[in-house]
C-alpha positions, 0 to 999 in steps of 0.5 A: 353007106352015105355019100360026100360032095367032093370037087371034080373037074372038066376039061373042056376041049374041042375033039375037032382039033387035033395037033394039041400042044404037050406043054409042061407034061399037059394037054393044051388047047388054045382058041383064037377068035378075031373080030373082022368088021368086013365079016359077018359073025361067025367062026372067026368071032365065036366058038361054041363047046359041047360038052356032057358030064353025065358020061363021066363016072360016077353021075351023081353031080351036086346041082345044089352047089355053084360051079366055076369055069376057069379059063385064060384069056388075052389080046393077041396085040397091043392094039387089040380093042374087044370085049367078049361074053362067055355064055352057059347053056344060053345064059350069060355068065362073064364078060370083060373087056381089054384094050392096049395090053397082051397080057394073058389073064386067068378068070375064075367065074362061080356059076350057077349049076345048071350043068346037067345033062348035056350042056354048051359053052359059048365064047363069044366077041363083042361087034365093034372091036379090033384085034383078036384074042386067044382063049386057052385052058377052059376048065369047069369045075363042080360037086358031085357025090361019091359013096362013102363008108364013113370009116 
């Protein structure tokens, strides 16, 4: 018997938060982060995810392929002046900025695999900036192996 690399995906979601949305048949979770410059960093200006995908049958991930981290992003308003970082297990992986616009976009980042194990995402603003920002649908999709008969 050999075995293929086949696509599969996560959705990363925060099992605190409970009240998530039923929108068009799907769960939704939605995160907003805003930079208060009278604050110091903290919760208002970040969020981390835990996530593993060792508990997800079969185990067998391809760390040899790239994997992508999908997600929407966008101002909460017009004014809204921020930048933000999305970090892997500590490693920088994305970042972008808006200004003057509400329109919500989707990123599609290749990543490098290093998603064995237990792993933590972290979204992050950078110091600075104004407004606040909703991020929403994290997905992180990979390769894993699965038996096959060749028939």
């Amino acid at each position: 018997m050999s075995v293929l690399s086949v696509a599969d995906y996560i959705q990363i979601r925060d099992p605190k938060v409970d009240g998530a949305d039923f929108h068009s048949g799907r769960i939704h979770q939605s995160y907003q982060l805003k930079f208060m410059p009278d604050q110091s960093v903290g919760d208002l200006s970040e969020k981390t995810f835990t996530f593993s995908l060792q508990n997800l049958p079969p185990t067998n991930i391809d760390s040899s392929q790239p994997a992508i981290l999908a997600f929407r992003v966008g101002p909460d308003t017009v004014q809204t002046k921020l930048g933000f970082h999305v970090f892997l297990n500590g490693t920088d992986v994305f970042n972008a900025s808006f200004a003057n616009s509400t329109t919500f976009r989707t990123f599609h980042e290749m990543i490098e695999p290093a998603i064995g194990g237990t792993s933590t995402l972290l979204f992050k603003l950078d110091k600075g900036g104004v407004g606040s920002m909703t991020f929403a649908d994290v997905v992180l999709w990979y390769k894993r192996f699965v038996p096959y008969s060749g028939k």
